[in-house]
C-alpha positions in Angstrom: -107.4 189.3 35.8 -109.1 192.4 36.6 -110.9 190.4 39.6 -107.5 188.5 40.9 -105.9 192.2 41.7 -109.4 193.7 43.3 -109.7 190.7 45.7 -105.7 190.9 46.5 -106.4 194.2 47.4 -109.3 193.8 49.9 -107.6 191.2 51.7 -103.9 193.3 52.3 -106.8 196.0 53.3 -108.1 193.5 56.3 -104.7 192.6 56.9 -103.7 196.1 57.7 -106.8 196.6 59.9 -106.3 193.0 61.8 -102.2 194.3 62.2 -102.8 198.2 63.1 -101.3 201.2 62.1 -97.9 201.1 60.3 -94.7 202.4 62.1 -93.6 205.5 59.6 -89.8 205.5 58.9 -87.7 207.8 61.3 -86.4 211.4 60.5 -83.1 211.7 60.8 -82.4 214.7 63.2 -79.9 217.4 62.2 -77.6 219.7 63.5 -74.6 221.7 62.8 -72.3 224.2 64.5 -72.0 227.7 62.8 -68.4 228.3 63.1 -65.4 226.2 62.2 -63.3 228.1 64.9 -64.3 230.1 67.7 -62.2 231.7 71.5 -61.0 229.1 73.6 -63.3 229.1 76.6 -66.1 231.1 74.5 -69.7 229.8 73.1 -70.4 228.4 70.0 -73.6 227.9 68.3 -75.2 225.0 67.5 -78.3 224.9 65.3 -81.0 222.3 64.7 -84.5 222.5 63.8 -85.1 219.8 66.8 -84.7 222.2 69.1 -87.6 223.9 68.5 -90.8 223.2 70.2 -89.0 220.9 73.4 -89.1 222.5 76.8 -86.2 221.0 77.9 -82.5 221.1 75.6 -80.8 217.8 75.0 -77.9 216.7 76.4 -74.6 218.5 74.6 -71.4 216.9 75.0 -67.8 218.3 73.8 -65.7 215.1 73.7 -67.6 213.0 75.3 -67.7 215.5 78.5 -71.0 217.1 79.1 -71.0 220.7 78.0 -72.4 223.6 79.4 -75.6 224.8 77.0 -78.1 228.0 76.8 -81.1 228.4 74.8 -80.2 231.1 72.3 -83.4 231.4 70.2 -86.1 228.5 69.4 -83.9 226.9 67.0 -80.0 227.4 68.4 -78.6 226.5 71.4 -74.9 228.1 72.7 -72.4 225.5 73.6 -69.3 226.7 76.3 -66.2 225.3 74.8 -63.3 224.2 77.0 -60.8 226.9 78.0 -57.6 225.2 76.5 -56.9 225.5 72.8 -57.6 222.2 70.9 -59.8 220.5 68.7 -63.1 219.4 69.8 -66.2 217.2 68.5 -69.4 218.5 69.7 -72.2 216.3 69.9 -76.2 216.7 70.6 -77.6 213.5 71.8 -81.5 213.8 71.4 -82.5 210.6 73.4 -80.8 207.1 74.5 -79.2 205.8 70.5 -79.8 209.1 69.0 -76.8 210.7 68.6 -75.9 213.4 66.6 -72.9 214.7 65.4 -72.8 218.8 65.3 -69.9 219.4 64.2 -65.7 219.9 64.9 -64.6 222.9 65.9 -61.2 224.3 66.3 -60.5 226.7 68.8 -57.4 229.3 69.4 -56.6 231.7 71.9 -55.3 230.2 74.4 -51.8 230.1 76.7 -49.1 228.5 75.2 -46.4 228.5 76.9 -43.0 230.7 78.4 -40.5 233.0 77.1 -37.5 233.6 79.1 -36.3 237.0 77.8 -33.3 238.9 79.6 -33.6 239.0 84.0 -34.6 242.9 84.0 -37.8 244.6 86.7 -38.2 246.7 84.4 -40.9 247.7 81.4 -39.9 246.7 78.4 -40.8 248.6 75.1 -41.9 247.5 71.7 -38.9 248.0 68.8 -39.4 247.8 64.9 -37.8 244.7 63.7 -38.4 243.2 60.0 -38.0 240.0 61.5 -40.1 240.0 64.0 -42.1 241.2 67.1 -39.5 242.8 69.0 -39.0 244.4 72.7 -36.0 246.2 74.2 -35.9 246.3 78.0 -34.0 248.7 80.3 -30.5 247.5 80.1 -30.4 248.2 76.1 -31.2 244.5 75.1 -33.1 243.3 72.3 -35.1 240.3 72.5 -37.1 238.9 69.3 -40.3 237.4 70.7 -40.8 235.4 68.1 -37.7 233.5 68.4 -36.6 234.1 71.7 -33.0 235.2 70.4 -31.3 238.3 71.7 -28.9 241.4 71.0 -27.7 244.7 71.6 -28.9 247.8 71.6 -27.8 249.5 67.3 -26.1 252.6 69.0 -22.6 254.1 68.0 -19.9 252.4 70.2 -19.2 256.3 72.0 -22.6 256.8 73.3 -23.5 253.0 74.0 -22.1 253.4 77.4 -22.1 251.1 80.5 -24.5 253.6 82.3 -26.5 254.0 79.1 -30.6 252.2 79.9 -33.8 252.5 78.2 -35.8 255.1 79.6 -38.7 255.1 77.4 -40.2 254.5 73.7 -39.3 257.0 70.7 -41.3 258.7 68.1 -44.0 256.8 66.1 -41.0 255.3 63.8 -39.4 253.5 66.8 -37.0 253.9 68.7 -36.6 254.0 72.1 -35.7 256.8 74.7 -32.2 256.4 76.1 -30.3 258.0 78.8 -25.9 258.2 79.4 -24.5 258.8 82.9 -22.0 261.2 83.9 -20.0 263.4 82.9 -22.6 263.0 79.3 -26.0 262.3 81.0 -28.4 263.0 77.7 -31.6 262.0 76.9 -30.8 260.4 73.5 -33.4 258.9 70.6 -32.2 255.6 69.3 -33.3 255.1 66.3 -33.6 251.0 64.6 -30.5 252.3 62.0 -27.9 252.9 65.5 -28.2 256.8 64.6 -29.4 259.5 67.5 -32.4 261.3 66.1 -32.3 263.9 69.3 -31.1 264.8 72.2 -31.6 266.9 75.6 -29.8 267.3 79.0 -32.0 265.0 81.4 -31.2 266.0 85.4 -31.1 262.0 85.9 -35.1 261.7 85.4 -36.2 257.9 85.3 -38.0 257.7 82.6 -39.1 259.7 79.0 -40.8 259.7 76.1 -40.4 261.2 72.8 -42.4 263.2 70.2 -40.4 265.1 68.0 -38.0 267.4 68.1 -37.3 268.7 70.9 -40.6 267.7 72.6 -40.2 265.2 75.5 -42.5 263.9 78.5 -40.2 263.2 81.7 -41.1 261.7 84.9 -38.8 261.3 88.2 -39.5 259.9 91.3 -41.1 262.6 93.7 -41.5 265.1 91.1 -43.9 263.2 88.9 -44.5 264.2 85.3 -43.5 267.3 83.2 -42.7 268.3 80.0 -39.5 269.6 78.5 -39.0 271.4 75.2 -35.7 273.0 74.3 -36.5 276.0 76.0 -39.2 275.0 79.1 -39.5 272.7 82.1 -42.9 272.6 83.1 -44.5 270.5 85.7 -47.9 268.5 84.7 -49.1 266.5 87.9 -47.1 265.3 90.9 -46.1 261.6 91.6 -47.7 259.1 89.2 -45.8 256.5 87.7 -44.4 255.2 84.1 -45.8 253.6 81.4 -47.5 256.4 79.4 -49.7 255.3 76.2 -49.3 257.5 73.4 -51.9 257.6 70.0 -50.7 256.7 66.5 -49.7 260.3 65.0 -48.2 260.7 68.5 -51.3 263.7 69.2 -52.2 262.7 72.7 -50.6 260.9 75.4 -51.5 259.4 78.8 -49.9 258.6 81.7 -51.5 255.7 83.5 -50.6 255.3 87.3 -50.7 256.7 90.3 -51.5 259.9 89.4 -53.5 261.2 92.6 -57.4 262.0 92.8 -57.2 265.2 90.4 -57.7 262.2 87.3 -55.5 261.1 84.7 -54.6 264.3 82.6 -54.5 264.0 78.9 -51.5 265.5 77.5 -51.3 266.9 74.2 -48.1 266.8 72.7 -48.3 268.9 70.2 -48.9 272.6 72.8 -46.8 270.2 75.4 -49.8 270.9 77.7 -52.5 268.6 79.7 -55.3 269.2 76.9 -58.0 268.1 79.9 -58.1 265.4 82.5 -60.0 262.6 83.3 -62.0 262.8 86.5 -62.4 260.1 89.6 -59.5 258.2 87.8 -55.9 257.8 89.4 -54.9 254.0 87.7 -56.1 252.9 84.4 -55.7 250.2 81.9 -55.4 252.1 78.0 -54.7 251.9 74.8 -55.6 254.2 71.6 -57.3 252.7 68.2 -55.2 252.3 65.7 -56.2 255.9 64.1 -55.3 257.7 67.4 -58.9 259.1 67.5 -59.9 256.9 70.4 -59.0 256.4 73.6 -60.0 253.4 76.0 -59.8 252.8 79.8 -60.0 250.1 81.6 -60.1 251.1 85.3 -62.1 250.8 88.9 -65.3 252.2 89.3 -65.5 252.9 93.2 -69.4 252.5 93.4 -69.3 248.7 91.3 -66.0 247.0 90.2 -64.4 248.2 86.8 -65.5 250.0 84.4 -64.7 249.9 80.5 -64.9 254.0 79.4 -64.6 254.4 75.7 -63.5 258.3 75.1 -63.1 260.6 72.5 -59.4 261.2 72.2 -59.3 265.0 71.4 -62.2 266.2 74.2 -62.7 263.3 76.5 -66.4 262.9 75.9 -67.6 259.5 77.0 -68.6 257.5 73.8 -69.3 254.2 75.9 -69.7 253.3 79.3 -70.2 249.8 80.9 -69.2 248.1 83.8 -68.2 244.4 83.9 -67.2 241.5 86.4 -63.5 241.5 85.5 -61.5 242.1 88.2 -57.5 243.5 88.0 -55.5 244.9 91.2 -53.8 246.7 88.5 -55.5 246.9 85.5 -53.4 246.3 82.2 -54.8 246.3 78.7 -53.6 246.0 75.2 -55.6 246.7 72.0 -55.3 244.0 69.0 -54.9 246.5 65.7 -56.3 244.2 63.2 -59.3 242.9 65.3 -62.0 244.1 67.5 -60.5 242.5 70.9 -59.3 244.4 73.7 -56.9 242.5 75.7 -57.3 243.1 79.9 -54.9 241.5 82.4 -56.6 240.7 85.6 -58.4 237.9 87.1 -62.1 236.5 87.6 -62.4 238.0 90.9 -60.2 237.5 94.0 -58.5 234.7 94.7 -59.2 233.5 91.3 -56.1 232.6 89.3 -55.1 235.4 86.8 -56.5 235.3 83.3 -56.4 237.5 79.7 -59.9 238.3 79.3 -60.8 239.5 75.8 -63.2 242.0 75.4 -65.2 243.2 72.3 -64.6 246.6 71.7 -67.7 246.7 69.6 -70.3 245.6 71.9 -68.4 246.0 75.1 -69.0 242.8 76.0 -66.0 239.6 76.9 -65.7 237.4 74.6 -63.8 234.7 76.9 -60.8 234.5 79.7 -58.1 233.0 78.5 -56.9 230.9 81.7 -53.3 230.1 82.6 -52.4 226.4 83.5 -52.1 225.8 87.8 -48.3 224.9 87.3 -47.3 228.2 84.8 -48.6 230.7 87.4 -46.2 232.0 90.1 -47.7 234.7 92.6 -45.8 237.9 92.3 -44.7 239.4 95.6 -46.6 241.9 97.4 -46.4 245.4 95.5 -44.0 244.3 92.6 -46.7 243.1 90.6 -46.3 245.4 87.3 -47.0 243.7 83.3 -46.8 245.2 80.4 -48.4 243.5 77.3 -47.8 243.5 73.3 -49.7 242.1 70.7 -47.9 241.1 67.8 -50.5 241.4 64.9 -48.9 239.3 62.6 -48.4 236.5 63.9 -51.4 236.2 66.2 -49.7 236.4 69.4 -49.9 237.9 73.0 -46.9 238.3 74.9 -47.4 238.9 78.8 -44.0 241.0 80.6 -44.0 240.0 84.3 -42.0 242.7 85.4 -41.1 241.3 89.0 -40.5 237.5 87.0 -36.6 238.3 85.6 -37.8 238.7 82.5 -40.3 235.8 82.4 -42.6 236.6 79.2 -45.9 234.1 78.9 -47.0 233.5 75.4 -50.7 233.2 74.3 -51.7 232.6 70.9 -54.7 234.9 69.4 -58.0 233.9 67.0 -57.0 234.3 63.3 
């Protein structure tokens, strides 16, 4: 039996030699995408331990469409994912019949669609509503964001007068700046309850904004800023123009626009006096950190194109520095409170349609740019181009003012 099983042997031996060298069985490749949601228009990574070794990447596909790849490190490869929000199947195909399937990834951030709030031209200021995101624009009207419904200023019938318009936003509680015509022409505080917190004779200036008791920053056209306490006028910087961003705590506050070549002055609101100014800098995108401690400017840098500056708030010394390709005629920007994002209104470069482009505040780096659809987009007419934007936290929204649009509002939804 023994010798049966030794001759069986040789001979499947010979047979091998006379047939060649078996085939081994084939590996399976692998790869997987490390996120399960990422930016509209950002990267995603894909890994795969196929990638390393090959000079060349295979081809990367995003539904079917070939995607846009770079070589990240030996073993992971970025992927560009499409601009809209959506899902999206991203595959790596190796060679001809070897396909693999990385991975489906959701992506948010993106526009979504129009809000037609009240026709105003006008900047609109955010209002504390339990139910909602909530603006109130120039003529006294409320509009919810969220739902699109609006209502009426939640002043006493005697001082809601016809001649009665938002001026400006109130104390860190809410509120909102308002002022009365003749013969009672008043800087008033609304507060959400319909009470008046404060009050002060206002000379018909066009716009304030409150602090406290009796501590207000005025502006008028010719004039430019000042500050007013119950017993002192007292000029800051000449022309300029509203908004004015002001720090949590309500410590610091700067005015944005126009302010001439001696800089944006820093304004301290508690000795109602320009702690310092910021040189080389007469427009500006900004927005504070949630803790008021920092302040961020997005603005033109004469000798490249704009420049992030990241600042402390109570000096001015330059944390970070760092130029970038964005490009805004006017920069805008808005700071997300419960993520790392910065949010800067502007476009790609000229004539490029507008787009959000979101910015790490961490790194300094963009993340993405959030495009707008060919048929939303409606050039705004020369010089009357003015947005303001809000960022509703909760439920991971953007909301775009077009001043010059009668009130037109475009939505974009934010990365959970």
């Amino acid at each position: 039996m023994t010798r049966n099983w030794s001759v069986a042997l040789a001979l499947l031996g010979l047979a091998a030699c006379a047939g060649g060298t078996e085939t081994p069985p084939a590996i399976p490749r692998t790869a997987a995408v490390t996120s399960a949601s990422a930016w509209s228009g950002a990267e995603v990574m894909v890994v795969s331990p196929s990638f390393t070794g090959v000079d060349s990447l295979p081809v990367v596909t995003v539904e079917g469409a070939m995607a846009q790849t770079r070589r990240v490190s030996a073993g992971t490869v970025a992927v560009r994912l499409p601009s809209l929000p959506g899902t999206y199947r991203i595959s790596v195909h190796f060679h001809a019949g070897d396909t693999t399937l990385a991975g489906t990834v959701t992506t948010a951030g993106g526009f979504n669609g129009i809000l037609q709030g009240p026709p105003n031209d006008a900047t609109m200021f955010a209002w504390p509503d339990p139910n909602g995101a909530t603006v109130l624009d120039y003529k006294s009207t409320l509009l919810n964001l969220s739902s699109g419904a609006t209502s009426s200023l939640p002043v006493a019938d005697s001082l809601a007068d016809a001649t009665c318009l938002l001026q400006g936003p109130g104390p860190a509680a809410g509120g909102g700046v308002v002022v009365g015509g003749a013969p009672n022409c008043l800087w008033r505080v609304a507060m959400p309850d319909g009470s008046i917190a404060d009050s002060m004779p206002s000379s018909g200036d066009q716009y304030a904004v409150y602090f406290g008791p009796g501590r207000w920053l005025g502006w008028a056209n010719g004039p430019g800023w000042f500050s007013r306490t119950s017993q002192s006028f007292q000029p800051i910087v000449q022309w300029g123009a509203p908004p004015v961003v002001v720090s949590a705590g309500t410590d610091w506050a700067v005015p944005l626009h126009g302010v001439g070549s001696g800089g944006i002055p820093v304004f301290n609101t508690h000795t109602m006096s320009v702690a310092y100014t910021i040189p080389g800098i007469n427009d500006a995108g900004g927005a504070f950190s949630p803790q008021g401690d920092t302040l961020f400017l997005f603005t033109r840098d004469p000798t490249t194109l704009y420049r992030l500056l990241v600042l402390r708030a109570s000096d001015g010394s330059v944390l970070a520095a760092d130029s970038t390709t964005v490009y805004a005629s006017e920069p805008f920007m808005a700071l997300d409170p419960s993520r790392p994002w910065l949010y800067v209104w502007g476009s790609a470069g000229p004539p490029s349609a507008p787009v959000v482009t979101v910015i790490d505040r961490r790194s300094m780096q963009v993340v993405t740019q959030l495009l707008i659809p060919a048929a939303s987009w409606v050039a705004p007419p020369p010089n009357t181009h003015t947005y303001t934007l809000f960022v509703d936290a909760t439920a991971r929204r953007l909301y775009l003012h077009e001043e010059y649009q009668s009130g037109r509002i475009l939505v974009y939804d934010l990365l959970p």
